[in-house]
N, C-alpha and C positions, 0 to 999 in steps of 0.2 A: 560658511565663512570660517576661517581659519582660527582657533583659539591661541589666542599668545595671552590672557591672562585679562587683567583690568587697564592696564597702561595701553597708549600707542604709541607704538614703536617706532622709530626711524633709523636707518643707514645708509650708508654711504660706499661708494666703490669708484673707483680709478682704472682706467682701461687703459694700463703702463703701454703703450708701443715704442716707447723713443726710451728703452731704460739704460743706451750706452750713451744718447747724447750727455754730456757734462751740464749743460744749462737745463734742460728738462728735468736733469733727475736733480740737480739741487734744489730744484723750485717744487719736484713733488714732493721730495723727502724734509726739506721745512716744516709744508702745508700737515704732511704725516706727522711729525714734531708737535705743531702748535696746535691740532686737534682745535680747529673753530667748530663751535658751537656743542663741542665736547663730544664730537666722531671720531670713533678709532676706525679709520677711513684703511678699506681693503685696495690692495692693491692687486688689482688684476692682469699679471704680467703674460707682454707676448716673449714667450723663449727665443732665443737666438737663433736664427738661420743660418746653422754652419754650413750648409751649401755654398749660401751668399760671404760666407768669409765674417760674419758678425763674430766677433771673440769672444769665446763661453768665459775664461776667468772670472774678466769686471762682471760679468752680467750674473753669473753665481755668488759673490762679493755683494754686491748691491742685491740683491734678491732675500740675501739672509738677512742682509738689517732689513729693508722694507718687513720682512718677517718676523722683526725683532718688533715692531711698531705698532702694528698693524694684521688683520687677516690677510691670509695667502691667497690668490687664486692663481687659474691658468686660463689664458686668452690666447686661441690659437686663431691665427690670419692661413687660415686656409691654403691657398695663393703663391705664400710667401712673403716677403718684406712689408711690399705695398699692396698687398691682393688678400682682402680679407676674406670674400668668399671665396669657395671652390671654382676651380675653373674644369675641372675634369674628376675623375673619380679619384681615389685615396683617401676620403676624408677621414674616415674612421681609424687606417694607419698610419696619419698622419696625429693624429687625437694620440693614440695609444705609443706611438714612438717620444712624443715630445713628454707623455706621461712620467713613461719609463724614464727618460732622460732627466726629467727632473728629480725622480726619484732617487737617481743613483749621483745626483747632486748633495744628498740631505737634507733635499727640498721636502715638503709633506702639502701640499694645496691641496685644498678643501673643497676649493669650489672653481668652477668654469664659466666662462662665456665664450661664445661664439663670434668667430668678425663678422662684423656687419650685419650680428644676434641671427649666425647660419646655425639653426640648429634639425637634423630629420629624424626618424625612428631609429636609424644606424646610429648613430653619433650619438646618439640618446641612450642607447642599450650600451654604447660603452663607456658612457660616462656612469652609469648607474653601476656595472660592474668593477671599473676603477675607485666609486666608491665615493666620487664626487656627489653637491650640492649643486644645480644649476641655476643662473642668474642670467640665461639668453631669454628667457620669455619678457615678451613688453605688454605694457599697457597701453601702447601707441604705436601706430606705424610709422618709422620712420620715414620721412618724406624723400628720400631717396633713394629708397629700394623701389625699383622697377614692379610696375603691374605684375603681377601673379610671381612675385617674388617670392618663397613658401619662407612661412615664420610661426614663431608659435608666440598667441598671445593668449596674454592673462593679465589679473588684476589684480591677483592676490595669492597667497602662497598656494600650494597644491602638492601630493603626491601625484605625479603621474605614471597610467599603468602602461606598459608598451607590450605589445605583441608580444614577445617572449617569457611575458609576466614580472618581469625585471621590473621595479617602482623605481622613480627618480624623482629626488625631492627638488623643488623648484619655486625658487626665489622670486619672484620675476622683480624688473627694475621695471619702475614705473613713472619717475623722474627725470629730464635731462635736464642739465645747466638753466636754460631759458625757462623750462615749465617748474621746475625749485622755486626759482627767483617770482615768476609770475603767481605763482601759486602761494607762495610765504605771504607777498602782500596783497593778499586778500584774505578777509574775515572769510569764514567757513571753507576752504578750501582746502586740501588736504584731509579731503574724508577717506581712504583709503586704510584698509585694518594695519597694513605695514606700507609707509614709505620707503623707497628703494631710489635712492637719486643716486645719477651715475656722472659721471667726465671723463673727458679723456687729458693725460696726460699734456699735449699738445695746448690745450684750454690754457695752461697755466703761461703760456709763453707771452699770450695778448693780456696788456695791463687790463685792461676793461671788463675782461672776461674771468679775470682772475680776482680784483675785485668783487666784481658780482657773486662769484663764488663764494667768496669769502662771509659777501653777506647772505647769500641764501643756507650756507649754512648755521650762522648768526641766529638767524630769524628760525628755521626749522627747528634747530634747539631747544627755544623755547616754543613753541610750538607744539613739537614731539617730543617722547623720551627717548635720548639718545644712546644707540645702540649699534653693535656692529653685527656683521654677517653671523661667525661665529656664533655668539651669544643667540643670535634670535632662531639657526637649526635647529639651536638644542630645547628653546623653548617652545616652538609655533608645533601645534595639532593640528594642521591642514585636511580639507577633504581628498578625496580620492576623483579623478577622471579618468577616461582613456583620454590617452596622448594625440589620439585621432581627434577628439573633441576641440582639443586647443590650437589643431595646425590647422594657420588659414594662409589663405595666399590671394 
């Protein structure tokens, strides 16, 4: 079990894909503002597909305040716009072009996630030598990933060791929207050494869903000690696996 100390920690992340809509991103960058239940809530942004004609200015503009806020990350959609997984090979040049690109923004992300939590041994060895934090690992299968869909689950933090001896420190989320809220209310729930609840950006559009949100993280506050991504890398001792151990499918 991973040492973070005497407290239980809880954070939060956002999985930015709409950061040029105007109505999305004022409703994410509020919710970043008002810190419910006292989460400095990461935003885990998809970069702009200049292929598809997306405009890097606003999206560079809006990226540094969410960073002024908030932990950074990088959420790549594989795919393109709407295609979070790979549909063909490149994934790893694709991982390390949008890296680079963020970097020569004045960006600095810390941490990654995968669309639709795509993560393999390749994209893992370059996330670990770009120097990221990963938070694709779940403690659930999502129910819409296809049979033998390959994902790496966990339940708790980890160093993982890959093939080319590279370690990648990994966060895993272990929350969505629905299991925060279900899980908040109820007594003993949330045994987990670190809570890791996540949404997406899009959540905030549906009154009801944004509500809920609002209160699950309300209730998880008290609950857990509230914490962000940043802050609990530098504190969590995590065991060590091969990364072979946690890919299931």
């Amino acid at each position: 079990m991973p040492h973070i100390g005497n407290k239980r920690y809880a954070v939060v992340s956002c999985h930015v894909e709409r950061p040029l809509d105007d109505r999305t991103w004022r409703l994410f960058a509020a919710l970043q503002e008002r810190r419910p239940g006292g989460f400095a809530i990461a935003a885990l942004l998809r970069p702009p597909d200049l292929a598809a004609g997306e405009p890097e200015g606003r999206w560079v503009e809006r990226a540094h305040e969410a960073a002024a806020r908030g932990p950074l990350g990088h959420h790549t959609h594989f795919g393109g716009v709407s295609q979070a997984r790979p549909v063909g090979p490149g994934a790893v040049e694709r991982v390390r072009r949008e890296a680079l690109w963020l970097r020569a923004q004045g960006l600095d992300p810390l941490f990654f996630c995968g669309g639709a939590w795509y993560l393999d041994p390749d994209v893992a060895d370059a996330l670990a030598e770009l120097g990221y934090a990963d938070c694709t690992a779940t403690a659930f299968r999502p129910a819409y990933l296809p049979a033998g869909a390959p994902r790496v689950a966990l339940d708790e933090p980890a160093w993982l060791r890959l093939p080319t001896g590279r370690r990648l420190l990994e966060l895993p989320t272990t929350h969505s929207l629905g299991m925060l809220v279900r899980a908040a209310l109820r007594p003993g729930a949330l045994a987990e050494p670190l809570v890791h609840a996540y949404f997406h950006d899009t959540d905030l559009l549906d009154n009801r869903r944004r509500r809920a949100l609002e209160l699950g993280l309300r209730l998880l506050g008290r609950r857990r000690r509230p914490s962000d991504l940043t802050a609990v890398a530098l504190k969590v001792e995590p065991s060590e696996l091969d990364f072979g151990t946690a890919y299931a499918r």
